[in-house]
KOLVOTI-931875 format. One line per field, with one value per residue (C-alpha): residue number from 1; residue in three letters; x, y, z. Coordinates in nm, 4 decimals. Example, Ala and Ser with C-alpha at 12.3 -4.5 7.8 and 13.67 -1.06 7.14 Angstrom:
<pts>
mifi = 1  2;
torpa = Ala  Ser;
xx = 1.2300  1.3670;
yy = -0.4500  -0.1060;
zz = 0.7800  0.7140;
</pts>
This chain:
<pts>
mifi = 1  2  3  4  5  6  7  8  9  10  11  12  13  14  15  16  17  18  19  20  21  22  23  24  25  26  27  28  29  30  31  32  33  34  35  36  37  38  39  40  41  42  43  44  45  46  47  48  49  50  51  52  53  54  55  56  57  58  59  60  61  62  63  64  65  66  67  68  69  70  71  72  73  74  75  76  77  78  79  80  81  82  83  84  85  86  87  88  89  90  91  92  93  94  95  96  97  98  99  100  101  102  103  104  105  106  107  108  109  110  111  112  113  114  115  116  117  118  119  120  121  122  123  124  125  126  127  128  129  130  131  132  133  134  135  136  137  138  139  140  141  142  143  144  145  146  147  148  149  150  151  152  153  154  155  156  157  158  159  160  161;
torpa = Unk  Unk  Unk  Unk  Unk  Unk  Unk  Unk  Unk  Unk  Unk  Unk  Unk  Unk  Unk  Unk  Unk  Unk  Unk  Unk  Unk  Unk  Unk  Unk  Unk  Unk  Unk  Unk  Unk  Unk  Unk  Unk  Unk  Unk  Unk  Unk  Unk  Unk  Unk  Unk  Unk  Unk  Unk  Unk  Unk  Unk  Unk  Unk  Unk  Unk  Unk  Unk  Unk  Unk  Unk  Unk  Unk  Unk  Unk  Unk  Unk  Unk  Unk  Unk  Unk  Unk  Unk  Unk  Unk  Unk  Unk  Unk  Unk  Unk  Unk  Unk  Unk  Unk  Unk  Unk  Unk  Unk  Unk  Unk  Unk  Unk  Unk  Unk  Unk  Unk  Unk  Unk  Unk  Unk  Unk  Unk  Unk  Unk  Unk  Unk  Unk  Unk  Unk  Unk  Unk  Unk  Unk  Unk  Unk  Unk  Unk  Unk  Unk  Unk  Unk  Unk  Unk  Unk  Unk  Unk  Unk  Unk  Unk  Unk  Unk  Unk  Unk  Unk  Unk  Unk  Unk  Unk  Unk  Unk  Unk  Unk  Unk  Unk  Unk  Unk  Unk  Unk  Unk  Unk  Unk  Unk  Unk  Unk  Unk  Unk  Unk  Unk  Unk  Unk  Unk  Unk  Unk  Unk  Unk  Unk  Unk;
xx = 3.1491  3.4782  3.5867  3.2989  3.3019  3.0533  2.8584  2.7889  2.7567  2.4940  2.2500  2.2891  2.2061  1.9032  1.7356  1.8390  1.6897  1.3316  1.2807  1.3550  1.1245  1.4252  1.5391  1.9124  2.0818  2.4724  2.6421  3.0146  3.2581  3.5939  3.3746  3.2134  2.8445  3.0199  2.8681  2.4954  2.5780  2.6628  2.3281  2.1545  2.3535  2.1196  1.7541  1.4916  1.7299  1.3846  1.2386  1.5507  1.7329  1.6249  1.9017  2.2786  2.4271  2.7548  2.9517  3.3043  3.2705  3.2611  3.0195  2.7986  2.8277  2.7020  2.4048  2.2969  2.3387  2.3686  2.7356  2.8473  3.1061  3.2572  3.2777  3.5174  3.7016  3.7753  3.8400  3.8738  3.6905  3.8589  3.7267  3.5479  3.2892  3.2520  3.1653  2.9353  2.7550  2.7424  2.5642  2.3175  2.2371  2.1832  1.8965  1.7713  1.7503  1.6086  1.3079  1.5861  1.6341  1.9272  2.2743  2.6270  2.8571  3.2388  3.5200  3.8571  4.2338  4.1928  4.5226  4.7014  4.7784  4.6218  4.7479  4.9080  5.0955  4.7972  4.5693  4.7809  4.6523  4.4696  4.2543  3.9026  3.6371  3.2747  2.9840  2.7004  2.3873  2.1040  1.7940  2.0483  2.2514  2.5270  2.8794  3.2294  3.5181  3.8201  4.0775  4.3695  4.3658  4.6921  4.7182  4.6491  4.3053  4.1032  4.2102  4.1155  3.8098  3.7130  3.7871  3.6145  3.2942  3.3757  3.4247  3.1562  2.9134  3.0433  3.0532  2.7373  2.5868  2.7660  2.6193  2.2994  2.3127;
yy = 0.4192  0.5947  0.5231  0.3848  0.4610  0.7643  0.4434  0.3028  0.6692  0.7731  0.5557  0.5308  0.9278  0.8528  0.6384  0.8351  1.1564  0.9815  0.8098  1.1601  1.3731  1.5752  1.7829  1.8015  2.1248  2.1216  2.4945  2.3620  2.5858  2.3759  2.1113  2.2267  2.0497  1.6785  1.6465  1.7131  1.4784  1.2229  1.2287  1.2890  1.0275  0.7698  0.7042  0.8640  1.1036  1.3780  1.2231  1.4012  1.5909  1.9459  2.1331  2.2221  2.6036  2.6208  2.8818  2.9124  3.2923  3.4797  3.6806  3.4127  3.2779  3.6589  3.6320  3.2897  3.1900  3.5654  3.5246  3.8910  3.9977  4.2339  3.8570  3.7161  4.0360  3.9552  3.5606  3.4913  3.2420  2.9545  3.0234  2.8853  3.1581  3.1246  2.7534  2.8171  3.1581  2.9064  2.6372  2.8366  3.0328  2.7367  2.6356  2.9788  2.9864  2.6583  2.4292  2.1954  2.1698  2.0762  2.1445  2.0848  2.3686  2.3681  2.5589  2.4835  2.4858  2.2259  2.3008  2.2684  2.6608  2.9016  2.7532  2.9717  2.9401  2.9892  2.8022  2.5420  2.3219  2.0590  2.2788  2.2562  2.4072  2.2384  2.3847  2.1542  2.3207  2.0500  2.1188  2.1593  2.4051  2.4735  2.2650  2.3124  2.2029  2.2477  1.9390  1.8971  1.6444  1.5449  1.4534  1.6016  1.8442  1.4894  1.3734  1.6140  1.7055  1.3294  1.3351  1.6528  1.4866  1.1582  1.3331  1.5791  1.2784  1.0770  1.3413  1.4396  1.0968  1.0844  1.4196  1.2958  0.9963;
zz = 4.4268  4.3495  4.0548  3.8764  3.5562  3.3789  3.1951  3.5333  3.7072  3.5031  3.5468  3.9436  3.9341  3.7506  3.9706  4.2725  4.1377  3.9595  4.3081  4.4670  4.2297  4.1490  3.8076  3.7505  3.5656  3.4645  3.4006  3.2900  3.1553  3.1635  3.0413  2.7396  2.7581  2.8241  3.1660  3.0269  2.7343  2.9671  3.1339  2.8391  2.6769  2.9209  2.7509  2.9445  3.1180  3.0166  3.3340  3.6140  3.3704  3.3037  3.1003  3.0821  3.0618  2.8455  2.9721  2.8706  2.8623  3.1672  2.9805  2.9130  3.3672  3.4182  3.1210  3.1022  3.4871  3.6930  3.7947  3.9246  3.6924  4.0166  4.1564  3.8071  3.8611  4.2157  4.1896  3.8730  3.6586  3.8411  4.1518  4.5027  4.4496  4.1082  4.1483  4.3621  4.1985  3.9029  4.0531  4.2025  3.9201  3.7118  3.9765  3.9705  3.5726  3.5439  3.6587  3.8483  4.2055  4.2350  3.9953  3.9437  3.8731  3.7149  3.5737  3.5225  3.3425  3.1388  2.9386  2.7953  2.8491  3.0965  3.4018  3.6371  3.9157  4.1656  3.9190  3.7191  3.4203  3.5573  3.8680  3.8720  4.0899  4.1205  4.2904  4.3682  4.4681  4.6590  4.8933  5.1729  5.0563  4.7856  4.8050  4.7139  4.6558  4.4148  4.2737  4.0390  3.7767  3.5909  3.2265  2.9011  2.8126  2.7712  3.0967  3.2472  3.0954  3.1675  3.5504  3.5941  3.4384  3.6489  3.9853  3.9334  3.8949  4.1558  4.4566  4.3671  4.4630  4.7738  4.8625  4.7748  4.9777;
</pts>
């Protein structure tokens, strides 16, 4: 499944989650929206899709999905525990049960030494408990916009099963 592209992705995590019963939500900050467009770019995606939170802000994480701010003061943004706040408030402030969480440096400035361009975090929050894990994409803002959206797809199938 690695590598497969989004177009093939997509429609894999549809008929995983309409044979499961189960709502997906996105809350994408690095990402802008393009992982909900993706799903939502698939007719029919009403039946397992339930909504995507945009939040580039860390004002809009603490609003929209409950992130504690005293928790983006303590990480950062780019953060383990901010993935994973993310993905679980975007099941708490929807009707999904299950969600996919990420933030990032997508570049091409804000990178840091700790955090370079290119680091994302992704939180994936399923029945069995919330998931985590952080990865470094090379290549311009697109690129790595794109392989966030890829991988975030992809490793949530393989956590599904």
């Amino acid at each position: 499944m690695v590598n497969d592209s989004v177009d093939v992705l997509v429609p894999r995590l549809a008929d995983v989650l309409r044979a499961r019963g189960l709502l997906l939500a996105t809350a994408e900050s690095c990402t802008g929206g393009l992982i909900a467009g993706a799903c939502t770019d698939l007719a029919g995606s009403s039946d397992w899709f339930d909504r995507g939170f945009v939040t580039y802000s860390n004002a809009a994480k603490t609003e929209m999905l409950g992130v504690d701010a005293a928790l983006i003061a303590a990480h950062g943004a780019v953060s383990e525990p901010v993935a994973r706040a993310m993905a679980e408030g975007a099941v708490r402030h929807a009707r999904a049960q299950l969600a996919v969480a990420v933030t990032g440096v997508a570049g091409p400035g804000g990178g840091s030494v700790e955090k370079p361009v290119g680091t994302v975090w992704f939180g994936w929050r399923l029945p069995d408990g919330t998931h985590s894990e952080q990865r470094r994409f090379g290549g311009d803002r697109a690129a790595v916009r794109a392989a966030t959206v890829q991988y975030a797809l992809e490793r949530l199938l393989i956590l599904l099963g």
